[in-house]
N, C-alpha and C positions, 0 to 999 in steps of 0.2 A: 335743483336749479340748473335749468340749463344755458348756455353760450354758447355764442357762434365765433368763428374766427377768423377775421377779412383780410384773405390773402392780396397779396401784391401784383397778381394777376387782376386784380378788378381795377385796381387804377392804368391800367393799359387794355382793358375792354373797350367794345364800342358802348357799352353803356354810359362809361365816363360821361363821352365828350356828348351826353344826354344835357338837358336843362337841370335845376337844383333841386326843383321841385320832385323831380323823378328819381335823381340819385338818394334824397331825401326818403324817399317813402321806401324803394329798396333795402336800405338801411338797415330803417325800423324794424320793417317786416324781417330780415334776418334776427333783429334783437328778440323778434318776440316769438320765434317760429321752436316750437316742441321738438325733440331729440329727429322725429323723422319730418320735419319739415313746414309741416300746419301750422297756420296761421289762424287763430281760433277769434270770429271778430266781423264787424262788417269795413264798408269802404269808409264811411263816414267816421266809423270809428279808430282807423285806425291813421286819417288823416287829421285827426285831432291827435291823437300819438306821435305823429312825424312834424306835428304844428305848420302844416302848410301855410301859405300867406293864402289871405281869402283870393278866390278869382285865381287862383295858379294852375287848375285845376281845366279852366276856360284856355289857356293860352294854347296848352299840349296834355293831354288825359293822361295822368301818367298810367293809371293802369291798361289805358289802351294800350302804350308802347310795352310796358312788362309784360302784358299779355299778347302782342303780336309779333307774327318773324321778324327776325334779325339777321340778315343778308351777310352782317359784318362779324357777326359773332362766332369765337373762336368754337363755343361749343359748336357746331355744327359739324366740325369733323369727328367730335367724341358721339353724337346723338343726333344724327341728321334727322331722323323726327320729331325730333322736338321743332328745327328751324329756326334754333338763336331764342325761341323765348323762356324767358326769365319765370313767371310764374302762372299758374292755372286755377281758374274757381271751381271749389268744391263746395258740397253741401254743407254750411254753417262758416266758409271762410274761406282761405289759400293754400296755394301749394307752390312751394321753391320747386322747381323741378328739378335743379342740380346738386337741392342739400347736401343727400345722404353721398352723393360721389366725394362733395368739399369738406363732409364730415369723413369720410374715410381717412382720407388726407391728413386729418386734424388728428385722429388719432393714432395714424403713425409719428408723425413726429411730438406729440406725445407722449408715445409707446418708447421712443427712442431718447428721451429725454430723461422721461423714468429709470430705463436702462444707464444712460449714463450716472444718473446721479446714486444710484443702486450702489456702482460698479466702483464710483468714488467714494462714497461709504465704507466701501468693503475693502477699498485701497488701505483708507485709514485706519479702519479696524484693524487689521494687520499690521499696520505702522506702528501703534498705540500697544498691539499686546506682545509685536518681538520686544524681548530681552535684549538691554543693551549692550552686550558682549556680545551679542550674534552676530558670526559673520557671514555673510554674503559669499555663497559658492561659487567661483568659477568654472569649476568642473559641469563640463553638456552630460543627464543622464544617459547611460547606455541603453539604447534599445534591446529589443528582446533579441534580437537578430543577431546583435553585438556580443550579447549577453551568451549566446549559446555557440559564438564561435570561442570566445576566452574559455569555453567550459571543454570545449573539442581540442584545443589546443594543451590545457591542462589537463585534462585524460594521456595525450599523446605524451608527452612528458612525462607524467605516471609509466604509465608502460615503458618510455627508453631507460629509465631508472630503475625498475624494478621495484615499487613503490609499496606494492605489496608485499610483506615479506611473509606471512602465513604461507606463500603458495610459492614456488618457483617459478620463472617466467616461462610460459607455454606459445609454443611456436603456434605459425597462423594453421598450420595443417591442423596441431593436435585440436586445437580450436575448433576449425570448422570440423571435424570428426564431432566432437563434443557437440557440439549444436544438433549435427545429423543423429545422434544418437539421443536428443532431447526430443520425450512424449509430447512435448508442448507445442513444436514444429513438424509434427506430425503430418505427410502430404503436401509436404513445400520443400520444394528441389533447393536448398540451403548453397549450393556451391554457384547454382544458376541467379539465385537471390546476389551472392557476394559480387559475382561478376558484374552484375546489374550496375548493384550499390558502387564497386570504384570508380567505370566509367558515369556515374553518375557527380561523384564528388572529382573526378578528371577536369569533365568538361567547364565545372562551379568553382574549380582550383578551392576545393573543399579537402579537411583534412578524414579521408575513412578509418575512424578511430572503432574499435569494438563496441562501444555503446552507439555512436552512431548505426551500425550495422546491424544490432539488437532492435533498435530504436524503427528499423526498415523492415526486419525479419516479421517484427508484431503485426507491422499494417502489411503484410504480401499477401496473395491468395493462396491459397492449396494448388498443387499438381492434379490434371485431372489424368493423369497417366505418364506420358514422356517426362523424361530427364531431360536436360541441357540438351547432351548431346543425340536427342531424339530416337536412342535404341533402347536403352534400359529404363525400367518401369517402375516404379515404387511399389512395393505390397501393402495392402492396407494392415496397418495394425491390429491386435486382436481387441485391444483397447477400445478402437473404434468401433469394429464391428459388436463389441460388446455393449456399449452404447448405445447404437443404433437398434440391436434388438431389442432392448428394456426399453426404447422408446417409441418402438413400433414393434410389437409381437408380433402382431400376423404378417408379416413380413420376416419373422426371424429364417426362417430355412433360407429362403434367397438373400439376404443378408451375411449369412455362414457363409455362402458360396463366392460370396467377392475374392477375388485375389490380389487383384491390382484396382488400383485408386482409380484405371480407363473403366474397369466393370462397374462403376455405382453412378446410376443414370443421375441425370439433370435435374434433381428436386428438389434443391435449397438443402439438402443433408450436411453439405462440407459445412455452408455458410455457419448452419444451428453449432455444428459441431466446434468451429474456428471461434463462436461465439460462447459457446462451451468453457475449452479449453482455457480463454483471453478471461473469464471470470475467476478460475481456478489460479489461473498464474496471478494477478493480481489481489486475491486474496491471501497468499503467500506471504510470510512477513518477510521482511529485507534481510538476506542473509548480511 
């Protein structure tokens, strides 16, 4: 079953200020018109539907006026081809011409109504299954953001206390030594990395905790040769180049002969490799 739905916009059309008899059969034909519009029916028939008075029909046609321009009609800026009229004959009956735009309409606020009454259900549902002792949190949850400076800050703190006591506290040199001597950062200037990472937590008034800086060491790229300070060179690993031959033989003799991470040309090798390596480390259980 379908309905239509007569918005408040038709009572300030120039249809209104039409005779009764016109506004009458307009009506109708909305009550009787199928989801896209039709009007399924003759004139005769459907002026017995809107019970016109006899002779009403004599004063002013009304389907002449439904079906001819409308100079006054607000449609004419949405559908200036149409030219303000109201409806069109088709084979076996009519046609609204503005149904389906007034039906769009109809089921947004609808769609919006559903939504709300959806929303208020689901108010109460929640109303109905809190437990009466519950109380109502004041506390705003912390973002992720928030969440991992309290965690940078408790790191920091750890370390000024010495929190670990399996280990002695190890200065920042012994540290970055240790990293530079770790397989895993193999090809990545580890002291030019650190430099990076303070002025980067400097400028964010961030705290550069050692996990933090782990945390930046994982995502950095490989050296393709130069150090920091642009004279000294990194030597490739044997590790690497051992790798690289089991994964390209016929390349193994030029492979052997790499010395420095500037000798291994441009072929996506670090990348496989840095991807390598990022699977290995993370397969490692938590010490």
């Amino acid at each position: 079953m379908a309905y239509s739905k007569l918005f408040a916009s038709l009572v300030h059309s120039s249809l209104w200020g039409e005779q009764d008899h016109v506004r009458l059969l307009f009506i109708t034909l909305l009550a009787v018109a199928d989801r896209d519009g039709h009007c399924w029916g003759s004139r005769s028939g459907f002026e017995r539907l809107a019970m016109l008075a006899p002779g009403a029909s004599e004063k002013r046609d009304p389907w002449q006026v439904l079906m001819s321009p409308d100079k006054d009609s607000s449609d004419r800026l949405r559908n200036p081809e149409n030219e303000g009229r109201r409806i069109r004959e088709i084979p076996g009956g009519f046609e609204i011409i503005n149904y389906t735009y007034y039906r769009s309409l109809r089921n947004d606020d609808d769609r919006k109504e559903q939504n709300r009454i959806a929303q208020q259900r689901h108010r109460e549902k929640i109303s109905q299954d809190k437990p009466a002792s519950a109380k109502i949190s004041r506390v705003k949850p912390r973002s992720s953001h928030a969440e991992a400076e309290a965690e940078a800050e408790a790191e920091k703190k750890k370390e000024a206390i010495g929190a670990n006591k399996s280990r002695p506290p190890v200065s920042t040199e012994d540290w970055l030594k240790e990293l530079e001597a770790d397989k895993t950062y193999a090809g990545i200037d580890v002291r030019r990395e650190h430099g990076k990472c303070l002025n980067w937590c400097k400028i964010r008034n961030k705290q550069p905790t050692k996990r933090r800086f782990v945390n930046w060491l994982n995502n950095a790229d490989p050296l393709t040769g130069q150090s920091a300070n642009g004279v000294k060179q990194r030597d490739v690993p044997d590790e690497f180049k051992a790798w690289a031959a089991e994964r390209y033989p016929a390349k193994r003799e030029a492979i052997m002969s790499w010395k420095t991470f500037a000798d291994i040309p441009r072929s996506g090798l670090l990348d496989e490799w840095l991807r390598h390596k990022k699977k290995q480390h993370e397969a490692k259980p938590n010490q």
